[in-house]
PLY file of the C-alpha trace (Angstrom):
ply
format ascii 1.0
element vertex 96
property float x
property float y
property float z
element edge 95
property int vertex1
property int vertex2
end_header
0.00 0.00 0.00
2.78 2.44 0.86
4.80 2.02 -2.86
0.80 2.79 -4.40
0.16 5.39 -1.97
3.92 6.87 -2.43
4.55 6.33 -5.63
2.45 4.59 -8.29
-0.39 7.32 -7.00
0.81 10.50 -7.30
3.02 9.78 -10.60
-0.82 8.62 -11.89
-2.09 11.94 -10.70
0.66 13.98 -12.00
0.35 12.60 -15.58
-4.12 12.11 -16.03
-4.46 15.24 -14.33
-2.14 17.66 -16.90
-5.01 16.56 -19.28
-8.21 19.74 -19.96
-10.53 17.21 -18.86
-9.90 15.76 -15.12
-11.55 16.80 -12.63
-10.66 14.71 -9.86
-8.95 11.97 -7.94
-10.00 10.06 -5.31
-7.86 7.00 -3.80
-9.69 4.75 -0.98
-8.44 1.49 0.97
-11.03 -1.23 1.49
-11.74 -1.93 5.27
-13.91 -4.96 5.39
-17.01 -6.56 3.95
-20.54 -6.02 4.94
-20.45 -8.25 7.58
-17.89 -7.94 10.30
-15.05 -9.53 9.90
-15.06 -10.31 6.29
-12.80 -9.07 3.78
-13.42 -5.79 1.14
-14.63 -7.41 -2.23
-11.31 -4.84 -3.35
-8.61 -3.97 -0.98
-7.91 -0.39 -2.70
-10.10 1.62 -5.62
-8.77 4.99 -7.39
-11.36 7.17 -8.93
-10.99 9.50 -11.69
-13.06 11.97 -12.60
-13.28 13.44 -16.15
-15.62 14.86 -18.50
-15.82 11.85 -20.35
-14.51 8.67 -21.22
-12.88 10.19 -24.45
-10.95 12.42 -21.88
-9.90 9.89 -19.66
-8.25 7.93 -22.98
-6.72 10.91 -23.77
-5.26 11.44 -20.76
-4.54 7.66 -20.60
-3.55 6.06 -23.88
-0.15 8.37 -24.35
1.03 6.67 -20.10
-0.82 3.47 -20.63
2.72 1.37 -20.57
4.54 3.32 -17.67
1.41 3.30 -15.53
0.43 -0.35 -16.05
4.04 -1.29 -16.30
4.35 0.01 -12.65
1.25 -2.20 -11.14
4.18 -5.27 -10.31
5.49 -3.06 -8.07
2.45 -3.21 -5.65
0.82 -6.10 -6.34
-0.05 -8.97 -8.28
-3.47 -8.86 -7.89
-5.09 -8.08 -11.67
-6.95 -4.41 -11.93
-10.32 -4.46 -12.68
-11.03 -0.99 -14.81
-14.81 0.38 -15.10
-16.01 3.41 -16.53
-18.97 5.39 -14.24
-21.44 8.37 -14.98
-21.56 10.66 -11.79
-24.85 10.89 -11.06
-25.11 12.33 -7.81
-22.07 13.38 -5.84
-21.78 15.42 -2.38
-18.83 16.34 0.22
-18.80 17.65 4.03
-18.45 21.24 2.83
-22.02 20.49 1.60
-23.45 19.84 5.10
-24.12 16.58 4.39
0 1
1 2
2 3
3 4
4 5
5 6
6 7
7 8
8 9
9 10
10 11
11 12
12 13
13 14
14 15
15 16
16 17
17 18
18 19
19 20
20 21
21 22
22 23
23 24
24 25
25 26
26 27
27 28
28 29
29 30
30 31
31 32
32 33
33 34
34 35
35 36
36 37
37 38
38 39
39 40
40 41
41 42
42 43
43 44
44 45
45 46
46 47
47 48
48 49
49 50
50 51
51 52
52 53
53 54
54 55
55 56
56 57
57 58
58 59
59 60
60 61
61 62
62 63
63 64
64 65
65 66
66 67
67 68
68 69
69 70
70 71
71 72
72 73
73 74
74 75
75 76
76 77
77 78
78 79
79 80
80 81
81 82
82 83
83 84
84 85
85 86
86 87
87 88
88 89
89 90
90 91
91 92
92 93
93 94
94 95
């Protein structure tokens, strides 16, 4: 966690987010499952925002080899990649 935290993260960040379209990052660490005591269906998720998914593969395609070639270096577990609409999305400074 500490060499994807460290390292893998904010070289990630530093490259997608030089791109027009991000608009945000968000890295989180599963804790456990819905029951207690059972294991996160993923043990860590990182979340980026853009206008769309053409932006993201913009951002992407030209870092595809030296950010996928890095994933050895953390784990060996296989990524699993999904592409979301924002459809509602809120934050403490919201009062929520």
């Amino acid at each position: 966690m500490r060499y994807y935290l460290d390292t893998h993260m904010p070289r990630s960040i530093q490259l997608l987010s030089a791109h027009r379209g991000f608009k945000g990052v968000s890295v989180e660490r599963g804790l456990s499952g819905a029951e207690p005591g059972t294991n996160a269906a993923y043990i860590a998720m990182c979340l980026f925002l853009f206008d769309s998914i053409e932006d993201f593969m913009d951002a992407f395609m030209p870092h595809m080899a030296d950010l996928q070639g890095d994933i050895p270096n953390y784990t060996d577990i296989k990524p699993v990649i999904q592409f979301n609409e924002v459809l509602i999305s809120r934050s403490s400074q919201f009062g929520i």
